[in-house]
MOPAC internal coordinates of N, CA, C and O (Angstrom, degrees):
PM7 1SCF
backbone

  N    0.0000 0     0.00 0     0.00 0    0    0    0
  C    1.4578 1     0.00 0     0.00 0    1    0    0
  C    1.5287 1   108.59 1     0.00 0    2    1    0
  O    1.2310 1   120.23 1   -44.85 1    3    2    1
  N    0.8877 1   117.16 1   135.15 1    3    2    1
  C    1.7497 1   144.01 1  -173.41 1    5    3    2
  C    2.0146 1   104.10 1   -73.42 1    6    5    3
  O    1.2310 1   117.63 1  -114.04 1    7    6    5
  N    1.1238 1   122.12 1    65.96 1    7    6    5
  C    1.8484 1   105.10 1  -175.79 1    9    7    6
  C    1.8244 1    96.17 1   -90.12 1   10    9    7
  O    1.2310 1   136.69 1   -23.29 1   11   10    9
  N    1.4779 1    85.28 1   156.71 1   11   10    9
  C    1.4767 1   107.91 1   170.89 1   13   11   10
  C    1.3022 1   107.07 1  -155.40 1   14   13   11
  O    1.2310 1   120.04 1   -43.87 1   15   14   13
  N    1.2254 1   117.54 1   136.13 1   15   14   13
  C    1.1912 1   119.04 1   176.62 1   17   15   14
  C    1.1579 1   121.06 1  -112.83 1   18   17   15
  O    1.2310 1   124.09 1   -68.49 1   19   18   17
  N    1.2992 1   109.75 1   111.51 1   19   18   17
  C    1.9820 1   111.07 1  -150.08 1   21   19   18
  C    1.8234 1    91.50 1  -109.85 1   22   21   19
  O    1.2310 1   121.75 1   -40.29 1   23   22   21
  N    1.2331 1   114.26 1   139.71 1   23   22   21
  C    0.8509 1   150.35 1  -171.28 1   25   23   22
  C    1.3186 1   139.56 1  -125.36 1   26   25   23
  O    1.2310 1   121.17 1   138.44 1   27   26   25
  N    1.3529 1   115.37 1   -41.56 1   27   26   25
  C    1.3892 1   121.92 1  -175.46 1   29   27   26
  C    2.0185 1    97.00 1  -143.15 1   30   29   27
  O    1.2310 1   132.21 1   -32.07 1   31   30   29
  N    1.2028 1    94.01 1   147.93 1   31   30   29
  C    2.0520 1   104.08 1   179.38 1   33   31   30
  C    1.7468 1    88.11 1   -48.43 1   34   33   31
  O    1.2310 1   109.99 1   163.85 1   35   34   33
  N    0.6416 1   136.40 1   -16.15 1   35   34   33
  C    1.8402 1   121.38 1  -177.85 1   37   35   34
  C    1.3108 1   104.46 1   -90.45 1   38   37   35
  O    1.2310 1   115.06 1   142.58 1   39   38   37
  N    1.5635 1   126.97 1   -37.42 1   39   38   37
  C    1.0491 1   104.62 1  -171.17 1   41   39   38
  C    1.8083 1   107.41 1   -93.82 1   42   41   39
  O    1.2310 1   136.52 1  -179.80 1   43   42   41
  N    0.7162 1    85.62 1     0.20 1   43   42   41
  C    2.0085 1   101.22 1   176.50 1   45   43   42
  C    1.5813 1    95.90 1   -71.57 1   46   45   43
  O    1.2310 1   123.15 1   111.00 1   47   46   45
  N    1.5900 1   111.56 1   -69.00 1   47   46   45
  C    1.6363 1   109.16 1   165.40 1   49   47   46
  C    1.1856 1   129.73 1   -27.34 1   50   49   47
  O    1.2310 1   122.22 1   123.85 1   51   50   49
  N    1.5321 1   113.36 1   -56.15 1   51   50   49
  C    1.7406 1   118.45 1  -164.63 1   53   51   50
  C    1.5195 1    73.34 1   -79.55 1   54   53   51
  O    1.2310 1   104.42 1   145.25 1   55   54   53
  N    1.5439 1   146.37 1   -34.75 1   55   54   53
  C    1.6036 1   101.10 1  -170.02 1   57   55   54
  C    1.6570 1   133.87 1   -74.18 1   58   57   55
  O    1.2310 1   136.70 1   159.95 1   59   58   57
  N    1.4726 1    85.27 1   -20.05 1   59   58   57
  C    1.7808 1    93.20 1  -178.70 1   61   59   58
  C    1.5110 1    99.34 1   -89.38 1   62   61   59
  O    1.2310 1   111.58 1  -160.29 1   63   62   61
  N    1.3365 1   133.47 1    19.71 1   63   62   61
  C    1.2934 1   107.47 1  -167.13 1   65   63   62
  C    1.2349 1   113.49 1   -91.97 1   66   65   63
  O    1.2310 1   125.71 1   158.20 1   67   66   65
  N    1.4003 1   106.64 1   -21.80 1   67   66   65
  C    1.9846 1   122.43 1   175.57 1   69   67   66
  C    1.3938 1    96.31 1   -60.90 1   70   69   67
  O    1.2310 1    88.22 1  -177.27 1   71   70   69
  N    1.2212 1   168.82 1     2.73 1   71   70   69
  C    1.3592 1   166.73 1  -148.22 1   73   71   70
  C    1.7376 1   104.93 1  -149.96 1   74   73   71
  O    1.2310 1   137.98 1   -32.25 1   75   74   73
  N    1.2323 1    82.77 1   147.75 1   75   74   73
  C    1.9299 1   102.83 1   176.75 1   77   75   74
  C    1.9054 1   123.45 1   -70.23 1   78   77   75
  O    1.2310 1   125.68 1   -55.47 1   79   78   77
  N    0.8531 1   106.69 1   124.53 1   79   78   77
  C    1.8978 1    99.70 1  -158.04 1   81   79   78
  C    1.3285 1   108.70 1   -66.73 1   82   81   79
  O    1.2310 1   122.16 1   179.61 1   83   82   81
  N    1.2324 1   113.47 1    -0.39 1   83   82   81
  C    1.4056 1   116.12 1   175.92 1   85   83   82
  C    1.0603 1   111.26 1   -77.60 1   86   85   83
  O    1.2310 1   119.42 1   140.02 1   87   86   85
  N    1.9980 1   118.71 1   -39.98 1   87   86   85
  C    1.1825 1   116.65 1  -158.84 1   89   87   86
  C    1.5744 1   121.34 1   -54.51 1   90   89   87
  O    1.2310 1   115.73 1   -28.81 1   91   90   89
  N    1.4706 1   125.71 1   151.19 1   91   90   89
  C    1.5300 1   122.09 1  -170.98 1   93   91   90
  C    1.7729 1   107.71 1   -60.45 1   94   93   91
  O    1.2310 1   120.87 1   -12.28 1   95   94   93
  N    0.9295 1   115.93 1   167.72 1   95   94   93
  C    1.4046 1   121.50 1   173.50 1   97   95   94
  C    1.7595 1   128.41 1  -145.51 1   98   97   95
  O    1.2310 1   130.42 1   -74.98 1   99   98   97
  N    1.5590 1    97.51 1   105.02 1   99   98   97
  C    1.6014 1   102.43 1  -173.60 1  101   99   98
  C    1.3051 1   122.27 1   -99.78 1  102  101   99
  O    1.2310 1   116.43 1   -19.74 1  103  102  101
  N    1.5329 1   124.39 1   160.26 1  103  102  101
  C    1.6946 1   106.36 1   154.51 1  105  103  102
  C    1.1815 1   108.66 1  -109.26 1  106  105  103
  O    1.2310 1   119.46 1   -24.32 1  107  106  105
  N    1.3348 1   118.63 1   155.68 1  107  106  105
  C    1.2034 1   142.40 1   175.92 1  109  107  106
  C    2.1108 1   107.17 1   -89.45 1  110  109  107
  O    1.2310 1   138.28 1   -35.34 1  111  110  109
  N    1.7627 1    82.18 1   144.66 1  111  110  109
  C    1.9254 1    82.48 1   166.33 1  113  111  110
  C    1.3693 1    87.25 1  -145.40 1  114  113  111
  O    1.2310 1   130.97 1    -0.42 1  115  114  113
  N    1.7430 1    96.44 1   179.58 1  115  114  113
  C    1.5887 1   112.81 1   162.95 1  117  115  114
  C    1.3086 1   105.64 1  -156.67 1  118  117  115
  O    1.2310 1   117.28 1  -100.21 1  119  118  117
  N    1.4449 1   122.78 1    79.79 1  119  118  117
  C    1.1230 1   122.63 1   163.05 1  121  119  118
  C    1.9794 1   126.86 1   -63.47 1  122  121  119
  O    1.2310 1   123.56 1   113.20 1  123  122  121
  N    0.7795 1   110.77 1   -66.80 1  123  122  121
  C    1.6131 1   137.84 1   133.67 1  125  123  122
  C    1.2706 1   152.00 1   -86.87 1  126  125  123
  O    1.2310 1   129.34 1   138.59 1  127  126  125
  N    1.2930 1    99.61 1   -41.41 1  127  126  125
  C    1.7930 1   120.24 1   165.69 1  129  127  126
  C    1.4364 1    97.77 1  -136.14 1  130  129  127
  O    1.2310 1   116.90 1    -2.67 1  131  130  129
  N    0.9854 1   123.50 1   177.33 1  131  130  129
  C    1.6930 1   143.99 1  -160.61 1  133  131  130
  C    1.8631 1    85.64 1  -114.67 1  134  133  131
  O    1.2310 1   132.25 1   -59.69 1  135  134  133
  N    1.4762 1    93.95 1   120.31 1  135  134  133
  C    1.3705 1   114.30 1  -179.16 1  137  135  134
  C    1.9530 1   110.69 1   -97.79 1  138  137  135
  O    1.2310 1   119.53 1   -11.12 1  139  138  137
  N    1.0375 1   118.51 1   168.88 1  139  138  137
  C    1.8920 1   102.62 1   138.72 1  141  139  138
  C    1.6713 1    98.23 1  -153.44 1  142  141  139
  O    1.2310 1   140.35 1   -14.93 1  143  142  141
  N    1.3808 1    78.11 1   165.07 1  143  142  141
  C    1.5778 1    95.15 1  -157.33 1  145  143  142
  C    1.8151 1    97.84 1  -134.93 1  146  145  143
  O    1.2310 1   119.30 1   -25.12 1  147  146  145
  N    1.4714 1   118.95 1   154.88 1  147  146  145
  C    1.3216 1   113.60 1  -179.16 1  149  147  146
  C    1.8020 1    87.98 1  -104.63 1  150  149  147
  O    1.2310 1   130.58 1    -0.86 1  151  150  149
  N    1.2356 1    97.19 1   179.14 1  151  150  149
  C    1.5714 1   101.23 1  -170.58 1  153  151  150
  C    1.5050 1   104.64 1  -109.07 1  154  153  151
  O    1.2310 1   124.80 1   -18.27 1  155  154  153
  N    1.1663 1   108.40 1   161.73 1  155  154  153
  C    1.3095 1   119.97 1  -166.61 1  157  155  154
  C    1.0053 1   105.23 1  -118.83 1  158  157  155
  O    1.2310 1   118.10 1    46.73 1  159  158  157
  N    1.7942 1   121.22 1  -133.27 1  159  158  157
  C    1.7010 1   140.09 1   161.32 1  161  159  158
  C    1.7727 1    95.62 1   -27.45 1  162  161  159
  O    1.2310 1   129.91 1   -34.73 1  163  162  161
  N    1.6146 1    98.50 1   145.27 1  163  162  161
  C    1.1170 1   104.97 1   145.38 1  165  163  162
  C    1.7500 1   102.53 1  -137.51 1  166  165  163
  O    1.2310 1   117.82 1   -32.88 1  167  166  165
  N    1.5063 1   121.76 1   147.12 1  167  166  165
  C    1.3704 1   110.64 1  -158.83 1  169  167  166
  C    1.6280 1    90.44 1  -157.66 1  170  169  167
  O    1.2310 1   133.08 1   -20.14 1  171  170  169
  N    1.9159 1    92.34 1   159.86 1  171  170  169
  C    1.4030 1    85.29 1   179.82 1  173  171  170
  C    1.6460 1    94.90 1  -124.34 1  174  173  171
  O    1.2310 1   119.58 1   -53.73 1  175  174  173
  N    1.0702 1   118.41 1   126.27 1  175  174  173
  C    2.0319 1   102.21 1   152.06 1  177  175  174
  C    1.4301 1   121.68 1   -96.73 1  178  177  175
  O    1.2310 1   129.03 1    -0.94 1  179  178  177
  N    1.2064 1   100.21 1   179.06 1  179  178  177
  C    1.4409 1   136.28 1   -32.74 1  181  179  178
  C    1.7419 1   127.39 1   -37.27 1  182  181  179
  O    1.2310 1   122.32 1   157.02 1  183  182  181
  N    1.9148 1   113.16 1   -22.98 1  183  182  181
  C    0.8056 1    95.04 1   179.32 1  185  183  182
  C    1.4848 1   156.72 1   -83.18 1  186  185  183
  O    1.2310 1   126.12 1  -163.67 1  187  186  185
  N    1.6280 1   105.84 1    16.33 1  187  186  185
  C    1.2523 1   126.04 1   156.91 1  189  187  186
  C    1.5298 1   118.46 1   -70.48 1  190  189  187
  O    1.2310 1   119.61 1   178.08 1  191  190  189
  N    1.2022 1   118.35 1    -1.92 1  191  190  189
  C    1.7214 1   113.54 1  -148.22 1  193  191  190
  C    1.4302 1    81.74 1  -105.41 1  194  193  191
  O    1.2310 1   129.85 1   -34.86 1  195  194  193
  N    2.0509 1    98.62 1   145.14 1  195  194  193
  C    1.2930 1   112.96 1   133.30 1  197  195  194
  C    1.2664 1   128.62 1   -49.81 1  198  197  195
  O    1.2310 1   112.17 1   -79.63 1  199  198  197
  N    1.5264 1   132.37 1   100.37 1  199  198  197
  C    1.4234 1   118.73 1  -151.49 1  201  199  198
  C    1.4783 1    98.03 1  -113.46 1  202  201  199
  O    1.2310 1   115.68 1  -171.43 1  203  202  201
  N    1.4419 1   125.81 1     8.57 1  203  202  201
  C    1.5612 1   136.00 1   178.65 1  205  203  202
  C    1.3895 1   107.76 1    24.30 1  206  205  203
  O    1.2310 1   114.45 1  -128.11 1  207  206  205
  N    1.5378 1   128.12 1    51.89 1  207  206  205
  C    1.2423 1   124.88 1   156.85 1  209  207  206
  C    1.3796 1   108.07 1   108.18 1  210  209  207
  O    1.2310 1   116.24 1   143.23 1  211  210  209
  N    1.3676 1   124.75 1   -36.77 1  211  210  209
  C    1.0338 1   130.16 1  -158.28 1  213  211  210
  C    1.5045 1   117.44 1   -82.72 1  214  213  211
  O    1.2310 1   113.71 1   -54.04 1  215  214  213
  N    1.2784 1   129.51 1   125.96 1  215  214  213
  C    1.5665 1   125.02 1  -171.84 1  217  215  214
  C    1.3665 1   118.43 1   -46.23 1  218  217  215
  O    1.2310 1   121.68 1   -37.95 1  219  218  217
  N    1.5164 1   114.39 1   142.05 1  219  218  217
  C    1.4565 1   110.24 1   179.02 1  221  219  218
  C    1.5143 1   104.64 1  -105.37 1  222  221  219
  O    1.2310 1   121.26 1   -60.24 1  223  222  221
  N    1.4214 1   115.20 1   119.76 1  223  222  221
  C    1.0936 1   142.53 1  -167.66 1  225  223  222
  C    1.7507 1   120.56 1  -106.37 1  226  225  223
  O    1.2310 1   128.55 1   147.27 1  227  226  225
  N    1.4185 1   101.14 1   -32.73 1  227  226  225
  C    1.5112 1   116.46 1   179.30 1  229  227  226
  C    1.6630 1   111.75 1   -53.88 1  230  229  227
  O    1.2310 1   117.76 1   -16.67 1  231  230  229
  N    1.1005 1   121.87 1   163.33 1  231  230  229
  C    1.3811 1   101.22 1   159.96 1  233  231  230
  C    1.1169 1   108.96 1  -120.53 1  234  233  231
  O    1.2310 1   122.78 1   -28.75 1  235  234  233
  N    1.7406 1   112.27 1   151.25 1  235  234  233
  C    1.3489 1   131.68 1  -165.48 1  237  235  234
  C    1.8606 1   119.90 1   -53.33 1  238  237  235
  O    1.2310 1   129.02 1   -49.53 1  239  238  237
  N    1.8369 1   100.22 1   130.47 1  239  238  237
  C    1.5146 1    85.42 1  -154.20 1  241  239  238
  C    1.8144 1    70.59 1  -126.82 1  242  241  239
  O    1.2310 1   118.53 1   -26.61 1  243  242  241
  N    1.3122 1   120.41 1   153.39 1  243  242  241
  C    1.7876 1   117.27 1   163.27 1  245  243  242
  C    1.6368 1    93.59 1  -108.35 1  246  245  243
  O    1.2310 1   135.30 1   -27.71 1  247  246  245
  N    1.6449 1    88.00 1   152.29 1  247  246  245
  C    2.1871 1    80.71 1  -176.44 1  249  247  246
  C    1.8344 1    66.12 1  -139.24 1  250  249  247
  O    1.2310 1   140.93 1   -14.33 1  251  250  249
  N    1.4160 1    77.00 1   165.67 1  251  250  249
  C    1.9167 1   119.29 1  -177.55 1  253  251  250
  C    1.9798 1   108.03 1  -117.13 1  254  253  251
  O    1.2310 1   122.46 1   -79.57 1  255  254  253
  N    0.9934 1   112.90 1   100.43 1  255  254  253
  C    1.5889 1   107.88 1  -163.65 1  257  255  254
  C    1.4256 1    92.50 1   -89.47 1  258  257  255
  O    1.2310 1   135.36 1   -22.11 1  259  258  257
  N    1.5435 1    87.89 1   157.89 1  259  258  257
  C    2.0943 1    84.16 1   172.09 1  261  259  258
  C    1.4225 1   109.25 1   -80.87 1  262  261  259
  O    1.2310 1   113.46 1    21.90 1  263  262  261
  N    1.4631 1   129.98 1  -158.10 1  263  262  261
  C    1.8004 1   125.80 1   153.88 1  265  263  262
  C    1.4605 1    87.24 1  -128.94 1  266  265  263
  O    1.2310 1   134.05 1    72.66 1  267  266  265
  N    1.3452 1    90.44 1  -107.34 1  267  266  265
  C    1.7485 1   104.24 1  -176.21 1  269  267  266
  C    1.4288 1   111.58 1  -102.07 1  270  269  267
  O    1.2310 1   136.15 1   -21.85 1  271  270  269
  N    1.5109 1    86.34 1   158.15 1  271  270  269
  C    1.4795 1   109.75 1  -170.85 1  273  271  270
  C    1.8010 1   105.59 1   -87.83 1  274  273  271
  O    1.2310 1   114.10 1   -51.23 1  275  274  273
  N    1.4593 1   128.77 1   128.77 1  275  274  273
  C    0.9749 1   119.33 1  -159.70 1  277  275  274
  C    1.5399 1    82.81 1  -136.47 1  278  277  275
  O    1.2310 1   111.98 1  -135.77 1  279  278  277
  N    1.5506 1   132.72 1    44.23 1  279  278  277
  C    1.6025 1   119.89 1   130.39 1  281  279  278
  C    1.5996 1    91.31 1   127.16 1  282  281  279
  O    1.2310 1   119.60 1    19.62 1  283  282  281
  N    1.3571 1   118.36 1  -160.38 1  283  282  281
  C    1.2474 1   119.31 1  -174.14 1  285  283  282
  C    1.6446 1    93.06 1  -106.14 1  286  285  283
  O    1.2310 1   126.60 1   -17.69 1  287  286  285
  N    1.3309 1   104.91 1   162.31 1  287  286  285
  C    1.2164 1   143.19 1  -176.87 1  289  287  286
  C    1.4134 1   107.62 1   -72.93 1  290  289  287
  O    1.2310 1   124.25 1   -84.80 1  291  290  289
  N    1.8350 1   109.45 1    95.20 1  291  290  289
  C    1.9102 1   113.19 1   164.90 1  293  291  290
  C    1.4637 1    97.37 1   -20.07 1  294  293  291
  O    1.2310 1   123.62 1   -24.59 1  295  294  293
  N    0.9548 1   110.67 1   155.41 1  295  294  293
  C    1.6882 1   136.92 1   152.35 1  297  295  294
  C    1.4181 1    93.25 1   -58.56 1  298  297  295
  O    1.2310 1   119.32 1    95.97 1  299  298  297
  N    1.0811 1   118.90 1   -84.03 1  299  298  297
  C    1.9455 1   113.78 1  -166.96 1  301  299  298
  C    1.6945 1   113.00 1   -16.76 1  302  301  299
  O    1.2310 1   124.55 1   139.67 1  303  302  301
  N    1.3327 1   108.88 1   -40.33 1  303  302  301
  C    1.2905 1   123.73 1  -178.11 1  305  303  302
  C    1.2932 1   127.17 1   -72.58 1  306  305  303
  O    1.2310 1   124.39 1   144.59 1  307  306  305
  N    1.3906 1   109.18 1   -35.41 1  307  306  305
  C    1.0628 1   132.87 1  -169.99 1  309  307  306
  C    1.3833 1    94.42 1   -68.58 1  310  309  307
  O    1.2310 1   126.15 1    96.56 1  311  310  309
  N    1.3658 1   105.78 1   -83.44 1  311  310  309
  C    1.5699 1   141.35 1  -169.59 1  313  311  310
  C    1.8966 1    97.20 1   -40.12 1  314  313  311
  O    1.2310 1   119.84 1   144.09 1  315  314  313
  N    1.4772 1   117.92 1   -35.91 1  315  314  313
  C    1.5243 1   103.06 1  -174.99 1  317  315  314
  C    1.6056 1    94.77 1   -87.53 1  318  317  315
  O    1.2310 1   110.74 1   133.22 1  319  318  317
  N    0.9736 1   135.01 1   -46.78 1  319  318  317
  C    1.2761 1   139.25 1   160.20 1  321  319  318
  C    1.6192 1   131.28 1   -24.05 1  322  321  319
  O    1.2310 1   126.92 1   149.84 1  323  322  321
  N    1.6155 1   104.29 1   -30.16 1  323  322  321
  C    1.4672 1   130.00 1   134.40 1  325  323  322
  C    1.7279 1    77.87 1    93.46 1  326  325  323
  O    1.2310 1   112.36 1  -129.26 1  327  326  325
  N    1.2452 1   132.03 1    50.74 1  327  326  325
  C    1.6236 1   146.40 1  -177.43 1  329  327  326
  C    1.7138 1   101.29 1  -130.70 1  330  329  327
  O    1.2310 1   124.93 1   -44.88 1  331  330  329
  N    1.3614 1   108.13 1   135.12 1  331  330  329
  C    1.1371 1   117.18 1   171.96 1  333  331  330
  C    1.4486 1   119.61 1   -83.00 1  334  333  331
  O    1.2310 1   122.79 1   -22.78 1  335  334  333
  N    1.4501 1   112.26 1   157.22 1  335  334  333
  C    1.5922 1   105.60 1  -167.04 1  337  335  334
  C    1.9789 1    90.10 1  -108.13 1  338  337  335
  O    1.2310 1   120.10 1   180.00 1  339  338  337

């Protein structure tokens, strides 16, 4: 199994960079069963936020939102993912 422990938008970059930009791009869950999901929002705060005046103090985080859920998770996926089905 392939781990990376991505951390910062750079290392998210260097991970997709071995791959073709065309290729599709999902997220994975496992709440109970191993879901996949296509991605949605991608956003950063604070500076995405309606911040109505108020100082932004947080420090800057980028998130990857899911959209829809498009079924359970192939085994192939699963299984490299190192998650039981």
């Amino acid at each position: 199994m392939y781990r990376n422990d991505i951390t910062t938008v750079g290392a998210l970059i260097a991970a997709l960079d071995r791959y073709d930009p065309d290729t599709p791009v999902r997220f994975a869950t496992q709440p109970d069963h191993p879901f996949a999901h296509t991605l949605g929002h991608v956003v950063c705060t604070p500076d995405d936020t309606d911040a109505d005046g108020a100082p932004r103090t947080e420090p800057r985080v980028v998130w990857l939102g899911i959209d829809e859920q498009e079924g359970y998770l192939p085994a192939s996926a699963a299984d490299a993912l190192g998650w039981s089905r």
